[in-house]
C-alpha positions in Angstrom: -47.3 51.7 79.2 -47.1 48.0 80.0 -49.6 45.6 78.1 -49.4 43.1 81.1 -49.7 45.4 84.1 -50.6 42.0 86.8 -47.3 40.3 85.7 -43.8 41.0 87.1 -41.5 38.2 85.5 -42.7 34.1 86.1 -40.7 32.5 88.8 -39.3 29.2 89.3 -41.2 28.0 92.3 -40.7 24.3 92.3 -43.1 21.0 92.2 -45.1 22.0 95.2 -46.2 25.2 93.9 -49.8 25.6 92.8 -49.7 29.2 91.7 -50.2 28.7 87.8 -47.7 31.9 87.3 -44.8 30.1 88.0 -42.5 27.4 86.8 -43.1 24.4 88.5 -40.0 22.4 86.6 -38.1 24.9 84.7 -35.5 26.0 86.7 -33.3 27.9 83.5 -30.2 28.4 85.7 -30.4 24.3 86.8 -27.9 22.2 85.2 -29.0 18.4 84.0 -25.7 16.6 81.8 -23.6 19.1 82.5 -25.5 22.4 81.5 -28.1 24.8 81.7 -31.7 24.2 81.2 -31.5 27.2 79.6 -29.1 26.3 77.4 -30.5 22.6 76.6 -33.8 24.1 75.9 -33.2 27.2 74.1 -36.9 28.0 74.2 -38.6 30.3 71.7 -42.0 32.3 71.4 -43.0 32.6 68.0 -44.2 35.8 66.7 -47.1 34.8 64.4 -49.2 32.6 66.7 -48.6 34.7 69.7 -48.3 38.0 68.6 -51.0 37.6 65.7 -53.0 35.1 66.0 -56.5 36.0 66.7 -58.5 32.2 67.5 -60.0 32.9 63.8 -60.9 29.2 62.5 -62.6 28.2 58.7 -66.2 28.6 61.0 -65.5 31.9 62.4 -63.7 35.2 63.2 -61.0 36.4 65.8 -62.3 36.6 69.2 -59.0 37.2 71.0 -58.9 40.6 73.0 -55.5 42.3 72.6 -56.0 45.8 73.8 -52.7 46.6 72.0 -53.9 46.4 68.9 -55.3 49.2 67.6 -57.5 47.6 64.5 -55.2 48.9 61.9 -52.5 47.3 59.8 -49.8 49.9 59.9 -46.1 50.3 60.3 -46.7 52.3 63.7 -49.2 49.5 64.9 -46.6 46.9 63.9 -44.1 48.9 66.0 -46.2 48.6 69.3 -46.7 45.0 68.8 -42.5 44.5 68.7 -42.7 46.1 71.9 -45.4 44.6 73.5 -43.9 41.3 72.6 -40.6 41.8 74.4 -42.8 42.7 77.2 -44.2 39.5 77.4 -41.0 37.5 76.1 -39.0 39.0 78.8 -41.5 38.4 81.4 -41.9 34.9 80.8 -38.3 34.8 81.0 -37.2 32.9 77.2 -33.8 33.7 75.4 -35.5 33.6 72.5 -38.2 34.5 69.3 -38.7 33.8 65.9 -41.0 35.3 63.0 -41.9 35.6 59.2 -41.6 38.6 57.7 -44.8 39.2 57.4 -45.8 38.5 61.0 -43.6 41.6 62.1 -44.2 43.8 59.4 -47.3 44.9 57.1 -47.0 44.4 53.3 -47.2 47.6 51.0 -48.2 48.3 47.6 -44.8 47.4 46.1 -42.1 45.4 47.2 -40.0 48.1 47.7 -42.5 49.4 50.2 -42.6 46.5 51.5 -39.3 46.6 52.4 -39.4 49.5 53.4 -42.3 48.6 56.2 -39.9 45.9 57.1 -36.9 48.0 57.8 -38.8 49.9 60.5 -40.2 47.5 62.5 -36.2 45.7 62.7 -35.2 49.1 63.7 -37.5 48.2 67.2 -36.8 44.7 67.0 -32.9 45.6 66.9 -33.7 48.2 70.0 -36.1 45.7 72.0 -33.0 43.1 71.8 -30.1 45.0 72.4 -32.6 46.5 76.0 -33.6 42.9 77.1 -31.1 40.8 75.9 -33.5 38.4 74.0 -31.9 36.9 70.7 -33.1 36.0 67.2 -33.4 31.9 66.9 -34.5 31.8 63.1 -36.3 34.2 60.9 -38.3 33.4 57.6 -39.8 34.5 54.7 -43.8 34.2 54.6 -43.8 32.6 50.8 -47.6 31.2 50.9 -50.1 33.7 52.3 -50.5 36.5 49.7 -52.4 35.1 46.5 -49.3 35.7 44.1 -48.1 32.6 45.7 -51.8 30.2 44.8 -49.5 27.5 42.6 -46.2 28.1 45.1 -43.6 30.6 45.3 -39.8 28.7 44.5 -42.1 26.5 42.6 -45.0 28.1 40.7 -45.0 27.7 37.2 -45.0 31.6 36.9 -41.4 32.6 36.9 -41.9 36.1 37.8 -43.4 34.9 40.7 -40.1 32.5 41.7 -38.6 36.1 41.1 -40.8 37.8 43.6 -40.2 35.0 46.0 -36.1 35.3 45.7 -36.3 38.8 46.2 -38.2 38.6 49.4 -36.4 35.6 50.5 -33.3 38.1 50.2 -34.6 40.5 52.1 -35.4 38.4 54.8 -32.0 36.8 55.1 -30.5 40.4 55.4 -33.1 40.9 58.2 -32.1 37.7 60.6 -28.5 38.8 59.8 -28.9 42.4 61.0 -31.0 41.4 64.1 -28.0 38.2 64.7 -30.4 35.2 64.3 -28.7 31.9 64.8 -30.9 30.0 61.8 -33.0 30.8 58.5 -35.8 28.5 57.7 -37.4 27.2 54.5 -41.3 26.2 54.7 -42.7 25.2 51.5 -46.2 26.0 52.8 -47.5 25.4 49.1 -44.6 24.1 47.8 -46.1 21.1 46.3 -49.4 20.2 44.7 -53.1 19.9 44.7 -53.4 17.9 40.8 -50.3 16.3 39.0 -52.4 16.5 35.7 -51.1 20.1 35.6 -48.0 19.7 37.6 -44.2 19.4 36.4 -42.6 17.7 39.6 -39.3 17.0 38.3 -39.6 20.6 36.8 -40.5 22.4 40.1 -38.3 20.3 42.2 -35.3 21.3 40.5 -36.8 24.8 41.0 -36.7 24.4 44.7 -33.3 23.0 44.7 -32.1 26.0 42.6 -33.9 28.6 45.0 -32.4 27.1 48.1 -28.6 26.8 46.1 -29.5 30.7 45.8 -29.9 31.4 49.2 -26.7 29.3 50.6 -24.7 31.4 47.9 -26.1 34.8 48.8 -25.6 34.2 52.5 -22.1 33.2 51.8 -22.0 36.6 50.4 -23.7 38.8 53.0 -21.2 37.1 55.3 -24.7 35.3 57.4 -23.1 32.1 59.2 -26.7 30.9 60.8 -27.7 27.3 60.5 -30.1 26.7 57.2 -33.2 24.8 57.8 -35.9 23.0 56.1 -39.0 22.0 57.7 -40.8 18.8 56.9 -45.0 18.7 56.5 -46.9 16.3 54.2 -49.7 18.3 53.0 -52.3 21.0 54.2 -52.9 23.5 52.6 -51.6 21.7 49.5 -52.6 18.4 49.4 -48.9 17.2 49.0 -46.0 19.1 50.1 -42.5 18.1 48.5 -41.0 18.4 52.3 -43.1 15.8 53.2 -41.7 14.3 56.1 -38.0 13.7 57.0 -37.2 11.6 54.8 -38.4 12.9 52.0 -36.1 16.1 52.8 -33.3 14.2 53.5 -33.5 12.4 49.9 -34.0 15.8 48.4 -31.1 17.6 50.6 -29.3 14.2 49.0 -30.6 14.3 45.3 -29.4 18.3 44.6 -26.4 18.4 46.9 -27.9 20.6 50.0 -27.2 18.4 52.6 -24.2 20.0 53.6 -26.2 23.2 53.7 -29.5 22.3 55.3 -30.6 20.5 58.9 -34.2 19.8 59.7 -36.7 21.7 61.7 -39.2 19.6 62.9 -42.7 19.9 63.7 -44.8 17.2 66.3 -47.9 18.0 64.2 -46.4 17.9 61.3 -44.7 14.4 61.8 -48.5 13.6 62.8 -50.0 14.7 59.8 -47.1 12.6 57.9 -48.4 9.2 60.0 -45.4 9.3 62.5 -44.2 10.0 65.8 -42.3 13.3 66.9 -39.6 10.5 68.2 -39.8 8.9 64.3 -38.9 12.4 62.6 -35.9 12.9 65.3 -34.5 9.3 64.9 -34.7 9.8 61.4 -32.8 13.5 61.8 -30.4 12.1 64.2 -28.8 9.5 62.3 -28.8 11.5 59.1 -26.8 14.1 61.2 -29.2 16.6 60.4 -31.2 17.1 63.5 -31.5 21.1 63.7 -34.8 22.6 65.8 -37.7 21.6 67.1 -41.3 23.4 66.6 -42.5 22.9 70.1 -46.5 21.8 69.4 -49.2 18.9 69.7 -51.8 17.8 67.3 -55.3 16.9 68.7 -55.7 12.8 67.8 -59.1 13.1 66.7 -58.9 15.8 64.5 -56.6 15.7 61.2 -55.2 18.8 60.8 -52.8 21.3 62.3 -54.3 22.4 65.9 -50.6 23.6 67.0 -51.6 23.3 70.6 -49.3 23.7 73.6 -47.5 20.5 74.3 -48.7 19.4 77.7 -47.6 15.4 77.2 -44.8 14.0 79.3 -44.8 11.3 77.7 -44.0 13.6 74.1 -41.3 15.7 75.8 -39.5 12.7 77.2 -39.2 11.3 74.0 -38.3 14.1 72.5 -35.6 15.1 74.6 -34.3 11.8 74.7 -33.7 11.5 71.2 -32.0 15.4 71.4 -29.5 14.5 74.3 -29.1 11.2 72.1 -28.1 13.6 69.4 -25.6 15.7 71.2 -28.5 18.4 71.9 -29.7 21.4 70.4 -26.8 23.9 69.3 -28.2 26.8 66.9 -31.6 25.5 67.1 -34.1 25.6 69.9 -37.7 24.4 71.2 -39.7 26.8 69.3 -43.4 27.0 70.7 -44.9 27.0 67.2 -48.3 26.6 69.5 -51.3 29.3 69.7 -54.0 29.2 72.8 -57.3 27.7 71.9 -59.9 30.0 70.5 -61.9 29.8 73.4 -58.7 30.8 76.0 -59.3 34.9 74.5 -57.4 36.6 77.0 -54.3 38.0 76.9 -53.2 36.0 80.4 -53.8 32.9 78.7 -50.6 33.5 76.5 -48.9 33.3 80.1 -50.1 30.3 81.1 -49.7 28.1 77.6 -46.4 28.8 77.3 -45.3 28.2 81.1 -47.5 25.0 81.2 -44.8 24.0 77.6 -41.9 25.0 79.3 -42.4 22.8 82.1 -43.3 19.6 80.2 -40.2 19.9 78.2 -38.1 21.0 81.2 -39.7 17.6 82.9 -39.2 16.0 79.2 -35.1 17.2 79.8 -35.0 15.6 83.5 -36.9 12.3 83.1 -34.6 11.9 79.4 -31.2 12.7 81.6 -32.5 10.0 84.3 -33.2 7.6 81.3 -29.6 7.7 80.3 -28.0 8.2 83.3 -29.4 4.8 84.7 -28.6 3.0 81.7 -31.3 0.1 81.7 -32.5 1.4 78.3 -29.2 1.5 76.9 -28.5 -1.9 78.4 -31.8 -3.4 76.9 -30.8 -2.2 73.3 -27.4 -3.3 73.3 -28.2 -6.7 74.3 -30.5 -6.8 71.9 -27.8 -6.3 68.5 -25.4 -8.3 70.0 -25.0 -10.2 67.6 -23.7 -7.7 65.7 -20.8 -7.0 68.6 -18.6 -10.1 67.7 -18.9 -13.1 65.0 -20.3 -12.7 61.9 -22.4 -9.7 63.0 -18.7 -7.5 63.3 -17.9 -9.1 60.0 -20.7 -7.9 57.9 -20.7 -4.9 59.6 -16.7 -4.6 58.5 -17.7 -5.6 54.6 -16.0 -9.1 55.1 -18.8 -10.7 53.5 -20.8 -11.0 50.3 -23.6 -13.6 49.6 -21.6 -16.4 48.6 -19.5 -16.3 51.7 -22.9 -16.0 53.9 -24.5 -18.8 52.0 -21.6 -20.9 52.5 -21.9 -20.0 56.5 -25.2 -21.0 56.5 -25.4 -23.6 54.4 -23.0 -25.0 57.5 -25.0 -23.8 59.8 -28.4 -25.1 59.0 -30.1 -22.9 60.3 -29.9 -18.8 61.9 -29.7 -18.9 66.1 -32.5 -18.2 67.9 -34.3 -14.9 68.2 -34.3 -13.4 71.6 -37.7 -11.5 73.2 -38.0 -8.1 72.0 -39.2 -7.4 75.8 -41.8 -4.4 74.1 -43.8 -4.8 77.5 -41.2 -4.5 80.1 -39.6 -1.6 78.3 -42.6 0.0 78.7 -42.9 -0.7 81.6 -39.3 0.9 82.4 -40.6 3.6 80.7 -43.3 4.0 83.0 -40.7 4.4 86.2 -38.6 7.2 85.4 -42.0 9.3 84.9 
């Protein structure tokens, strides 16, 4: 029995089209720099905001209709729902999903039922894969929702409970291996704190470190090769979160020798949250070398938490994918729609339209960033701009010819530094403005 009977698969239909069941600029087979929009994009429909989200909010209930649930919270419910959303995956024609562990599967009394649970829904997950062809991006472990985890999970100050965490943190790492996943992420979702009058930080963050040196060492076990992640947010529901921003897990990768280990999956609303741009977090990535995955999502500007809406902004996707391409593009990662349909858009077409009106603004995002750098005014701008730095004392520096006496003695010949050049913020943006 199909769960969306009035939808066939989404074409690509082109700009003129106005039929909002089809791709207006994703064309996955279309090549821009060389390869696919498919394979530049790597989208990726998230299993919890999709496939359980019910538009529930801190004023009200779910009032989403999915006539495949069936109300209950069992293994054989949890089963139809794999298959429903492969249905719908397939249909709107992405390579790719991602969940928690607790999205796919219910929890049980104990952890080994639990696991157990778990093991059955991957049996359809494995099934639904190998029939459609749709692969794993990342999997995770859901280490904040269940109470045990109030003060944290890899960092509560209940060791049992760092324990607890491990162990299902294992199990989920043998999960995304069995189903082939191509990435594992870490999201310390209260993996921080609400008072430091009763926190240890140095205590907890060398906790962390040592959970995360735990799981690169048990997947060098198992034999799992998938890029490790960390995902950066500043606070909410804690109200600070040690994976603050990028930064701030860049200096901890640094600090307890994960770097090698770890890239960075980044969030819009998250970098919002944290006071910066999507464009910031990916610059920031980028030249550490540790640009991984995107979470595909906007923040609402007038409200200060985590809406997770669809990203309909050209002006976001074109930054986005202009720092990527910059980058060398996504490899193991992807644009993962971490997004859920307003409250008010209940029905179960509206999935449909969400994610095809995402998929074009980042396949537009892709096009406008190729343009960008294929014309090369941008490029031009900026290098004229540090050219100082090309030749002179500028290359100099750069090459470690110099300390502070030697550029006190240049200066004190000089007099005085050459004149600053225009930053030319206005015309840029207003080169900007042509290529969209």
């Amino acid at each position: 029995m199909t769960a969306f009977p009035e939808i066939k698969s989404i074409p690509f239909e082109g700009p003129q089209s106005k039929n909002p069941l089809a791709y207006r600029y994703y064309n996955a087979d279309e090549k821009v720099e060389g390869r696919t929009m498919r394979d530049h994009l790597r989208f990726s429909v998230v299993y919890w905001h999709t496939f359980r989200g019910t538009g529930s909010d801190p004023f009200g209930p779910g009032c989403a209709v999915r006539p495949w649930e069936d109300g209950t919270d069992s293994v054989e419910n949890a089963q139809n729902r794999a298959r429903v959303a492969f249905e719908f995956i397939e249909k709107l024609g992405a390579p790719f999903y991602a969940f928690h562990d607790r999205d796919v599967a219910p929890e049980g009394a104990t952890l080994a039922e639990t696991n157990k649970n778990l093991d059955a829904v991957v049996k359809v997950l494995k099934e639904e894969q190998e029939r459609t062809g749709i692969k794993l991006l990342w999997g995770t472990a859901n280490l904040f929702s269940n109470r045990r985890y109030m003060h944290g999970a890899a960092t509560s100050p209940n060791a049992e409970v760092f324990a607890f965490a491990a162990a299902q943190a294992k199990k989920a790492l043998e999960v995304t291996k069995e189903l082939g996943g191509a990435g594992y992420v870490f999201w310390g979702g209260r993996e921080g704190y609400q008072n430091l009058w009763n926190t240890n930080m140095k205590r907890e963050l060398e906790h962390l470190a040592k959970f995360l040196h735990m799981a690169v060492d048990y997947a060098k076990k198992i034999g799992f090769t998938g890029q490790f992640y960390i995902e950066p947010k500043p606070k909410e529901p804690t109200k600070h979160q040690y994976d603050s921003d990028a930064a701030a897990c860049l200096n901890f990768l640094r600090e307890y020798d994960l770097l090698p280990h770890l890239k960075l999956n980044l969030e819009t609303n998250h970098a919002t949250l944290a006071g910066h741009t999507m464009q910031h977090e990916l610059e920031v990535a980028g030249a550490a070398g540790a640009l991984g995955s995107i979470d595909a999502n906007t923040g609402d500007m007038l409200l200060g938490w985590d809406t997770d809406q669809f990203p309909t902004d050209i002006y976001l996707t074109t930054q986005c994918m202009y720092s990527v391409l910059k980058y060398g593009g996504l490899k193991t990662g992807g644009v993962n729609f971490d997004a859920k349909v307003r409250r008010e858009s209940f029905e179960p077409i509206d999935l449909f339209y969400a994610h095809i009106g995402g998929m074009d603004a980042f396949a537009r995002g892709l096009k406008i960033a190729a343009a960008m750098r294929a014309d090369g005014q941008l490029e031009k701008l900026l290098k004229d701009r540090y050219a100082s730095w090309e030749s002179g004392v500028g290359a100099e520096i750069e090459a470690g010819k110099h300390d502070f006496a030697s550029l006190e003695k240049l200066m004190l010949e000089k007099g005085e530094a050459a004149a600053n050049v225009s930053g030319r913020q206005e015309m840029i943006e207003n080169l900007i403005n042509t290529y969209l």
